[in-house]
PyMOL Python script that loads the backbone (N, CA, C, O; Angstrom):
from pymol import cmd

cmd.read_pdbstr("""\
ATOM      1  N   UNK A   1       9.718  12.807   1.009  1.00  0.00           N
ATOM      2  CA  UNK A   1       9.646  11.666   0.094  1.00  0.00           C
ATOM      3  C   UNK A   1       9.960  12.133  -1.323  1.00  0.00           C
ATOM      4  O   UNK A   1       9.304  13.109  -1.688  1.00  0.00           O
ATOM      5  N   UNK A   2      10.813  11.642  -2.170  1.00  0.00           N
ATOM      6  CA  UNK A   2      10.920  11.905  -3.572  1.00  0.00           C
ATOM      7  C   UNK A   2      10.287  11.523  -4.708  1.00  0.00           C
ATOM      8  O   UNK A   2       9.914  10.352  -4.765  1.00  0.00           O
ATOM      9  N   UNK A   3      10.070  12.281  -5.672  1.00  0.00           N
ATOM     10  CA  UNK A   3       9.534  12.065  -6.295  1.00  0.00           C
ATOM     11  C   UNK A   3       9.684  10.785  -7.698  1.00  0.00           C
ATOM     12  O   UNK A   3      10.615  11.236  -8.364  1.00  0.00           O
ATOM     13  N   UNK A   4       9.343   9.858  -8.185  1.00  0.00           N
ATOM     14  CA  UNK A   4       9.864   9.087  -9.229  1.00  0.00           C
ATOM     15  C   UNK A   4       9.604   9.494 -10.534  1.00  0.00           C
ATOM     16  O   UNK A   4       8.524   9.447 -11.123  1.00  0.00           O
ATOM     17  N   UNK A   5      10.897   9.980 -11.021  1.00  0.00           N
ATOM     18  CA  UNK A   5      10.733  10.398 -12.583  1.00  0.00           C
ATOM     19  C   UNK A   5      10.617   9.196 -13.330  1.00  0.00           C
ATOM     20  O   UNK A   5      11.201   8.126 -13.156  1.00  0.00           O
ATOM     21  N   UNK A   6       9.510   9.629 -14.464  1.00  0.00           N
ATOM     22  CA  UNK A   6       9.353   8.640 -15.542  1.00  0.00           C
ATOM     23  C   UNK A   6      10.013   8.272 -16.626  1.00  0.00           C
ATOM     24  O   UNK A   6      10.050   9.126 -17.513  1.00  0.00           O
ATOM     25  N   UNK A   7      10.666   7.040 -16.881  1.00  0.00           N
ATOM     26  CA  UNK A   7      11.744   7.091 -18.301  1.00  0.00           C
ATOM     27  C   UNK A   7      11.367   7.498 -19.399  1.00  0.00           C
ATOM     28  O   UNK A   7      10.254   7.252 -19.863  1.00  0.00           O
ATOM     29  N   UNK A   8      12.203   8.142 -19.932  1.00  0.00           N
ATOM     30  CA  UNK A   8      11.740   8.899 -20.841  1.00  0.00           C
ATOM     31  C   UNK A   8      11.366   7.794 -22.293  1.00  0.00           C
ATOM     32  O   UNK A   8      10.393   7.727 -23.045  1.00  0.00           O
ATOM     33  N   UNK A   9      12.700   7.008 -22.203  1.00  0.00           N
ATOM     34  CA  UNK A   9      12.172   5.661 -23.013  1.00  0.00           C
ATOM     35  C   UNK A   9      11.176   4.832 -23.060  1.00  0.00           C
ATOM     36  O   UNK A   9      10.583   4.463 -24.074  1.00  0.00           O
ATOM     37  N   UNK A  10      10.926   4.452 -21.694  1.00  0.00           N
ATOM     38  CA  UNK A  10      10.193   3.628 -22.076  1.00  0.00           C
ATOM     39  C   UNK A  10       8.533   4.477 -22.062  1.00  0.00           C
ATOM     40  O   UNK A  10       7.646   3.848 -22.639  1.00  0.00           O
ATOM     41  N   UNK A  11       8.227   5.520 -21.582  1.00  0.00           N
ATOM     42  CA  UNK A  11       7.217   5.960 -22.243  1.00  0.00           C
ATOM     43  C   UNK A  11       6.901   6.388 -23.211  1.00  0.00           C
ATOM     44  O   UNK A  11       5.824   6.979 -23.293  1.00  0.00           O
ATOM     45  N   UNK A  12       7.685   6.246 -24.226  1.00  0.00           N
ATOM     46  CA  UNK A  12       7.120   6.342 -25.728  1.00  0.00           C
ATOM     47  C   UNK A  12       7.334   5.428 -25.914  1.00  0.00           C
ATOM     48  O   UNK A  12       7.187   5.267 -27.125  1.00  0.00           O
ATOM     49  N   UNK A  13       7.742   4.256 -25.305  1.00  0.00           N
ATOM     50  CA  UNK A  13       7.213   2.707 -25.760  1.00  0.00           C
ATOM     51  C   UNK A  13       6.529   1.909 -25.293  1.00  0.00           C
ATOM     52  O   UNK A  13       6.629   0.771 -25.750  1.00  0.00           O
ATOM     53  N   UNK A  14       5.558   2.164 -24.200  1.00  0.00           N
ATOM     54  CA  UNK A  14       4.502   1.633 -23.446  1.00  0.00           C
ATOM     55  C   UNK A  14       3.195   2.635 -23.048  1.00  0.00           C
ATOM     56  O   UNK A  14       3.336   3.741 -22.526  1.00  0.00           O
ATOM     57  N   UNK A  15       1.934   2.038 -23.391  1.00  0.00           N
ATOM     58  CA  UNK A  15       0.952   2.561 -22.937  1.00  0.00           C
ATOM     59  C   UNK A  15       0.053   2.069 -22.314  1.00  0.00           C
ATOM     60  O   UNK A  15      -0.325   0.945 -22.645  1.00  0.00           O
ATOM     61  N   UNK A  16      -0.750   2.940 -20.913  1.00  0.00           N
ATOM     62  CA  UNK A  16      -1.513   2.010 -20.388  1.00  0.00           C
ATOM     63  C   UNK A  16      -3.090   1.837 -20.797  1.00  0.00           C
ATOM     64  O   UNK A  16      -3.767   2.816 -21.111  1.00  0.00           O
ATOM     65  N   UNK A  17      -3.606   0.528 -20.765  1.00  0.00           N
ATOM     66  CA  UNK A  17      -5.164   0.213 -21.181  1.00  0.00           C
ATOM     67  C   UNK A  17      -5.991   0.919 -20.309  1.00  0.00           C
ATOM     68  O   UNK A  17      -5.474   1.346 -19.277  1.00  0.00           O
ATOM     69  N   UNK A  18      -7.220   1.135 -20.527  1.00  0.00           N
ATOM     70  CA  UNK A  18      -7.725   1.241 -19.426  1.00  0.00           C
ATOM     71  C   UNK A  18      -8.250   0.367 -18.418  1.00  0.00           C
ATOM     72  O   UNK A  18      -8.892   0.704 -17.423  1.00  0.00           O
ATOM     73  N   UNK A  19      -7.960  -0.640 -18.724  1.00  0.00           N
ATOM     74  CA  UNK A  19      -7.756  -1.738 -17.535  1.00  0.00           C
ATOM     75  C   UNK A  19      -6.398  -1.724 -17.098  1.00  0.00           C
ATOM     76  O   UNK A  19      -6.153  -2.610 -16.279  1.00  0.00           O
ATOM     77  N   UNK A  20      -5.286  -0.859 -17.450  1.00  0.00           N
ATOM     78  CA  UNK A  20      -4.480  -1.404 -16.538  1.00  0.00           C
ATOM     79  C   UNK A  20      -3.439  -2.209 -17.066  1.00  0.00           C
ATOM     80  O   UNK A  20      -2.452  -2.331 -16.340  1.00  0.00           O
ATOM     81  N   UNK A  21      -3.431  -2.757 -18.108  1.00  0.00           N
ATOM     82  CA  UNK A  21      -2.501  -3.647 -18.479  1.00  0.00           C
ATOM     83  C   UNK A  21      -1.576  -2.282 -19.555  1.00  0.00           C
ATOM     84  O   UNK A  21      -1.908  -1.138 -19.866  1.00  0.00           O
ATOM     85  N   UNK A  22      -0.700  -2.872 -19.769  1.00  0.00           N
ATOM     86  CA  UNK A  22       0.303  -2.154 -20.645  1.00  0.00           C
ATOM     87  C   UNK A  22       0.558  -2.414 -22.242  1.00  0.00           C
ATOM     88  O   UNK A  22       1.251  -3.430 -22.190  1.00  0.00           O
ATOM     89  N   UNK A  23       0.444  -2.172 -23.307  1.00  0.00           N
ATOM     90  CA  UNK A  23       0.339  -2.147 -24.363  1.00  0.00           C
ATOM     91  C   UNK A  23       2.036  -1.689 -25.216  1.00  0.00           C
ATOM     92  O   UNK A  23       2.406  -0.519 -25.119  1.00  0.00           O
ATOM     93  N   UNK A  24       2.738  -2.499 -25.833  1.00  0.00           N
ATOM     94  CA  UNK A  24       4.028  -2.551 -26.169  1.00  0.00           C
ATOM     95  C   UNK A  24       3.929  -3.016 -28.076  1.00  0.00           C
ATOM     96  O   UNK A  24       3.406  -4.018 -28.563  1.00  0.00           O
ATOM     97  N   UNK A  25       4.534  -2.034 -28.688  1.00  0.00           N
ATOM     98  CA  UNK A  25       4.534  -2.736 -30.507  1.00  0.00           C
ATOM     99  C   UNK A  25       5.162  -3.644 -30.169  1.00  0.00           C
ATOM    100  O   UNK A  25       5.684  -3.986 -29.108  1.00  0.00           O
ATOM    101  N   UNK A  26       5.058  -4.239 -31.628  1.00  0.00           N
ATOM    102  CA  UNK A  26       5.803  -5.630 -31.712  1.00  0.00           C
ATOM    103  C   UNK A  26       7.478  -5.683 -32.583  1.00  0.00           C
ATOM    104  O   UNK A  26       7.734  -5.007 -33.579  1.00  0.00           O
ATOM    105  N   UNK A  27       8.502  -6.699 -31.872  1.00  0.00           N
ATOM    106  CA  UNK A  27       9.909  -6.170 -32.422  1.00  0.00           C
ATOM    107  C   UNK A  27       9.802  -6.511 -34.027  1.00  0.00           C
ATOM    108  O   UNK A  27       8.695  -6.520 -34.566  1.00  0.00           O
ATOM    109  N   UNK A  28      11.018  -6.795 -34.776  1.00  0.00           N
ATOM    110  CA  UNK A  28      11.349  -6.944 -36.068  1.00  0.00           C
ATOM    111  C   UNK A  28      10.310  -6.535 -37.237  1.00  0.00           C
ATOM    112  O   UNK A  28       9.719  -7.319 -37.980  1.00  0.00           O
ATOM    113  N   UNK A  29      10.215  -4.957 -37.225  1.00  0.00           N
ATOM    114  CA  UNK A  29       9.348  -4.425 -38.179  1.00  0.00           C
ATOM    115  C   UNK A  29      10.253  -2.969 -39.016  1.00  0.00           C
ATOM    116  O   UNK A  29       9.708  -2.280 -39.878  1.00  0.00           O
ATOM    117  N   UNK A  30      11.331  -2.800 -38.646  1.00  0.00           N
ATOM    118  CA  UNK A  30      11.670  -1.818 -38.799  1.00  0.00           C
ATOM    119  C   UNK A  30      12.704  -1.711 -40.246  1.00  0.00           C
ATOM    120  O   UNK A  30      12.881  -0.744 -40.987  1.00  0.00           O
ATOM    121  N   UNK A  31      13.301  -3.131 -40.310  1.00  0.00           N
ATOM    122  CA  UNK A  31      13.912  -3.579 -41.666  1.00  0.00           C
ATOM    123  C   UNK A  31      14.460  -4.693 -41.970  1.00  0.00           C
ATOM    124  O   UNK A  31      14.747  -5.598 -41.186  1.00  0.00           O
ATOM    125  N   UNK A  32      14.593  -4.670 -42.905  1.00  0.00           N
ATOM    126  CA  UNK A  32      14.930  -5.925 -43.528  1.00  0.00           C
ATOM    127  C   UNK A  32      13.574  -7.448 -44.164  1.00  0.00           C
ATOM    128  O   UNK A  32      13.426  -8.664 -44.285  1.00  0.00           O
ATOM    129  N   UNK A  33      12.731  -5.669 -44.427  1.00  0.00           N
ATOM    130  CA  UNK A  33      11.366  -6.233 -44.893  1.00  0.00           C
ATOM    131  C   UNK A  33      11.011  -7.249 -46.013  1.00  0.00           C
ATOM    132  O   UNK A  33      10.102  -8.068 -45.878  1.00  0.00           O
ATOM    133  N   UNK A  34      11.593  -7.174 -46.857  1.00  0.00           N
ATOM    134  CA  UNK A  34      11.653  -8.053 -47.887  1.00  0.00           C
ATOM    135  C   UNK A  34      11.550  -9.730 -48.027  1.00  0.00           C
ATOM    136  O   UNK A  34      10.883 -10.430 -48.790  1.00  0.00           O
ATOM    137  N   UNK A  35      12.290  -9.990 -47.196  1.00  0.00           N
ATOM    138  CA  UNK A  35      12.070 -11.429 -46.980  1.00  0.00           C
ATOM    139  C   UNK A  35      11.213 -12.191 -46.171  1.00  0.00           C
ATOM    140  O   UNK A  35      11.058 -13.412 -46.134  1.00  0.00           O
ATOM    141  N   UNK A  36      10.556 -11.086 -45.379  1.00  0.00           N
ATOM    142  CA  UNK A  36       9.558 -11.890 -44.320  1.00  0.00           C
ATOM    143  C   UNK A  36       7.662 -11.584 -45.072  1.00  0.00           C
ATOM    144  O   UNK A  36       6.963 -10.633 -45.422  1.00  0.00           O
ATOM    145  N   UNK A  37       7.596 -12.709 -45.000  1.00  0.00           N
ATOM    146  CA  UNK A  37       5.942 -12.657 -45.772  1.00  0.00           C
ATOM    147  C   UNK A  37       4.572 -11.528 -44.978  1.00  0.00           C
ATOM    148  O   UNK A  37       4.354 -11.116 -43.839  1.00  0.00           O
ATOM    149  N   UNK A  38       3.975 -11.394 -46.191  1.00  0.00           N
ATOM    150  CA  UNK A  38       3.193 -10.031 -45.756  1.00  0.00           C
ATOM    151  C   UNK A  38       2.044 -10.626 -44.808  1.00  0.00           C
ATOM    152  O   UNK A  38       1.583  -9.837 -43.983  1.00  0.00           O
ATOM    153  N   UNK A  39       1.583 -11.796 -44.831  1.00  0.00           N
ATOM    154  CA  UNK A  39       1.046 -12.204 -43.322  1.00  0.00           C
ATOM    155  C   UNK A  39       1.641 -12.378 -41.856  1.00  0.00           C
ATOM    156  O   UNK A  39       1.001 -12.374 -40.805  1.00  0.00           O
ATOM    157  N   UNK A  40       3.369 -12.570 -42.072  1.00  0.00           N
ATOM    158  CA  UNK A  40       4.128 -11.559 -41.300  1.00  0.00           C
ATOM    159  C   UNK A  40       4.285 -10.372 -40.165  1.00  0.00           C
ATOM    160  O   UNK A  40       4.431 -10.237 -38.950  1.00  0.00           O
ATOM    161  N   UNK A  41       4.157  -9.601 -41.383  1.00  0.00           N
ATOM    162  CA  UNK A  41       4.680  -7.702 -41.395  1.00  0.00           C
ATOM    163  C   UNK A  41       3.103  -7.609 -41.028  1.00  0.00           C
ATOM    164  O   UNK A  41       2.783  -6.766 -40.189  1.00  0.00           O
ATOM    165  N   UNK A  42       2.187  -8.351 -41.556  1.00  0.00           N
ATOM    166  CA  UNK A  42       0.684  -8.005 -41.151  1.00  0.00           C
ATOM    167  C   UNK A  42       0.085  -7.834 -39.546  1.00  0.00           C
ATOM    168  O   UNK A  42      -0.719  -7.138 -38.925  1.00  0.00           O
ATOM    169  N   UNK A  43       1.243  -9.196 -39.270  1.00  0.00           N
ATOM    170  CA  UNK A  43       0.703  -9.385 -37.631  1.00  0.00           C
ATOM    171  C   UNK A  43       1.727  -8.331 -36.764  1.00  0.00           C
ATOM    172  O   UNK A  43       1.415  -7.706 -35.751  1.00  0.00           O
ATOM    173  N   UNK A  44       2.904  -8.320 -37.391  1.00  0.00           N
ATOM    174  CA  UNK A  44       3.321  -7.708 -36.470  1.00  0.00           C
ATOM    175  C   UNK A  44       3.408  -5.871 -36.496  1.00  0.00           C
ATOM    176  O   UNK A  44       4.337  -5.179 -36.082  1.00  0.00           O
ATOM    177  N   UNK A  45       2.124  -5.422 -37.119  1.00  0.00           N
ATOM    178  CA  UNK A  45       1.590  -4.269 -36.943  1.00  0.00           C
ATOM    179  C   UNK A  45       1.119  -4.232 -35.668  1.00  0.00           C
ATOM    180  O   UNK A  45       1.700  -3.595 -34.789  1.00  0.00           O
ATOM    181  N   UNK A  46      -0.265  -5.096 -35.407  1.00  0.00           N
ATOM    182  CA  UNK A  46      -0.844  -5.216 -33.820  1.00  0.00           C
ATOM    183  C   UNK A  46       0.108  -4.747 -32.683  1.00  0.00           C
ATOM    184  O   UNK A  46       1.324  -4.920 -32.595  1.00  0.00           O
ATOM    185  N   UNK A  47      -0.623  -4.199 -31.955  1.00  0.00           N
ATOM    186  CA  UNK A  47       0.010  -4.246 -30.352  1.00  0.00           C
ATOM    187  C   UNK A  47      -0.378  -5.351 -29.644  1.00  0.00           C
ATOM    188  O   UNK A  47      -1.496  -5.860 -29.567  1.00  0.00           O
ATOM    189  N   UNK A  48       0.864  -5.739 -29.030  1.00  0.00           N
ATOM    190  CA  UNK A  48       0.923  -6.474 -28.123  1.00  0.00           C
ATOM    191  C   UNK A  48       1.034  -6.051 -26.221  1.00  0.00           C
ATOM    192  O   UNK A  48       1.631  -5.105 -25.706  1.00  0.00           O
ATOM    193  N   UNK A  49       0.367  -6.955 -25.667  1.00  0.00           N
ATOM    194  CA  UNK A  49       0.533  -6.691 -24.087  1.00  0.00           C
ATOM    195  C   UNK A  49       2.079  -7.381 -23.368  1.00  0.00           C
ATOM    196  O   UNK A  49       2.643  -8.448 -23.611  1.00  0.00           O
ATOM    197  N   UNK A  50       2.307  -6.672 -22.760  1.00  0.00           N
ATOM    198  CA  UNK A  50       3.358  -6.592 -21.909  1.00  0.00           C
ATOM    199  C   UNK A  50       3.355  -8.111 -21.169  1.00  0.00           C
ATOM    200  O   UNK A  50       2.354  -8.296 -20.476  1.00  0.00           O
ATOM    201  N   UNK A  51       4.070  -8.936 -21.199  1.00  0.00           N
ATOM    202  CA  UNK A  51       4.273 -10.176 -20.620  1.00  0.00           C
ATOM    203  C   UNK A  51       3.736  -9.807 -18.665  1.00  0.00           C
ATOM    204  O   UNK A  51       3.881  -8.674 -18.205  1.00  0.00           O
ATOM    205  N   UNK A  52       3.278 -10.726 -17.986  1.00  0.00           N
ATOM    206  CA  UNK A  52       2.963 -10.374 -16.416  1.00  0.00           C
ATOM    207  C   UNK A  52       4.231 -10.315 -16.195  1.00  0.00           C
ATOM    208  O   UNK A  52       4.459  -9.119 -16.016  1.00  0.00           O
ATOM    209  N   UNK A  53       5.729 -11.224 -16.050  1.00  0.00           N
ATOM    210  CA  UNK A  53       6.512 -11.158 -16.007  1.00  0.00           C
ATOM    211  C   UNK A  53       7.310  -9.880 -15.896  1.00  0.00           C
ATOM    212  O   UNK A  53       8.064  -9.833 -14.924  1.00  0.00           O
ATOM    213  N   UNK A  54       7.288  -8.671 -16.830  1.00  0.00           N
ATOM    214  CA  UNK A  54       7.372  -7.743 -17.148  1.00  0.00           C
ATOM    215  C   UNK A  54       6.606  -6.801 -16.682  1.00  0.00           C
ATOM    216  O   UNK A  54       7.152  -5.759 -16.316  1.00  0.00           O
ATOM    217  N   UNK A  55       5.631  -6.893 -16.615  1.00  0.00           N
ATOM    218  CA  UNK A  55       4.496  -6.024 -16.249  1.00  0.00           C
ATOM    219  C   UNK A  55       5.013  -4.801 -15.039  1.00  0.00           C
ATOM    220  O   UNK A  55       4.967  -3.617 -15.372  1.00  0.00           O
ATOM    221  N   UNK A  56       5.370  -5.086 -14.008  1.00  0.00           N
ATOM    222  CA  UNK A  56       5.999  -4.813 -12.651  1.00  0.00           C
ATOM    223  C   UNK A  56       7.017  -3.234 -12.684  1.00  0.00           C
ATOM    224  O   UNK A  56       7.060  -2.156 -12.092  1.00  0.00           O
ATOM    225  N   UNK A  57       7.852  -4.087 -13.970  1.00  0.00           N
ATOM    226  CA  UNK A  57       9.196  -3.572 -14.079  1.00  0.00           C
ATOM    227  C   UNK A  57       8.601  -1.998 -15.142  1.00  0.00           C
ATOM    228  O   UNK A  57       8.949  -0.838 -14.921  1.00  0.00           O
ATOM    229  N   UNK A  58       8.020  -2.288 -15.828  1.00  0.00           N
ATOM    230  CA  UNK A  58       7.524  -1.671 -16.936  1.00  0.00           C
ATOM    231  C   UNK A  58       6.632  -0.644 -16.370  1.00  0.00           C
ATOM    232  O   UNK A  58       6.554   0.455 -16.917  1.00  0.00           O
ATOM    233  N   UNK A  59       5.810  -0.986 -15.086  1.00  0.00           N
ATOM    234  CA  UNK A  59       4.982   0.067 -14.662  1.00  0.00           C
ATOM    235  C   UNK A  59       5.792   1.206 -13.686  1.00  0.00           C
ATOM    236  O   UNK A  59       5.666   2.428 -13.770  1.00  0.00           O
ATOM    237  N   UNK A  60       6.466   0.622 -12.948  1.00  0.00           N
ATOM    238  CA  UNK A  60       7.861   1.067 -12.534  1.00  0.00           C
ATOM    239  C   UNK A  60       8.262   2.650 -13.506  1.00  0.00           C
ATOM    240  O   UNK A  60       7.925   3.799 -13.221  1.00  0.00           O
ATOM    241  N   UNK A  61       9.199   2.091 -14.865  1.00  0.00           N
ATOM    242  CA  UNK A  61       9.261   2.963 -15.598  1.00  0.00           C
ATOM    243  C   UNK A  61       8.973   3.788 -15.887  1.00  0.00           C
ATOM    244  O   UNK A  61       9.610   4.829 -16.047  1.00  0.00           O
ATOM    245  N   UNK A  62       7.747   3.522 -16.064  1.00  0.00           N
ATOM    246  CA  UNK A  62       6.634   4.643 -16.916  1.00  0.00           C
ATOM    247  C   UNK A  62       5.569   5.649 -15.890  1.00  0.00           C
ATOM    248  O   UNK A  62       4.814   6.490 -16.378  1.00  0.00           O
ATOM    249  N   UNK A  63       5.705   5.305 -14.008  1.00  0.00           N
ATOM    250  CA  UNK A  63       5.195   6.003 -13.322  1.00  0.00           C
ATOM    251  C   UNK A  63       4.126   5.280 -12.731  1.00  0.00           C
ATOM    252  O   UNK A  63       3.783   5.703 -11.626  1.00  0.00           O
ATOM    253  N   UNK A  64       3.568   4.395 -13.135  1.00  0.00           N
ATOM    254  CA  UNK A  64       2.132   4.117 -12.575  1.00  0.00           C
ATOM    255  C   UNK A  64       2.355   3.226 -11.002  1.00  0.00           C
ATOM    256  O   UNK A  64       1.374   2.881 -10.344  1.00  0.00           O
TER     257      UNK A  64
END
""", "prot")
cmd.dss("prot")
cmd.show_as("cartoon", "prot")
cmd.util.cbc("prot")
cmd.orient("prot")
């Protein structure tokens, strides 16, 4: 049986909870800061969870 290597991508962009669910930053933070309001740029510090949708594909990736 072979073994499944883990992407290398997407594990530095997903982590798992300890429940189990998957933990993903949030997109449009990286530039073009200026125009978007600082309650904004505020929220989209937080981590966000991985859609169920996604969930599957994403655990896949990353080994679990």
């Amino acid at each position: 049986m072979l073994k499944n290597k883990t992407h290398s991508g997407a594990a530095k962009r997903f982590k798992v909870t300890a429940t189990g669910k998957i933990k993903r930053k949030r997109a449009f933070k990286s530039h073009i800061l200026e125009k978007k309001s600082s309650k904004r740029k505020r929220k989209l510090r937080k981590y966000d969870l991985v859609s169920g949708a996604d969930r599957k594909v994403a655990k896949r990736l990353i080994g679990q």
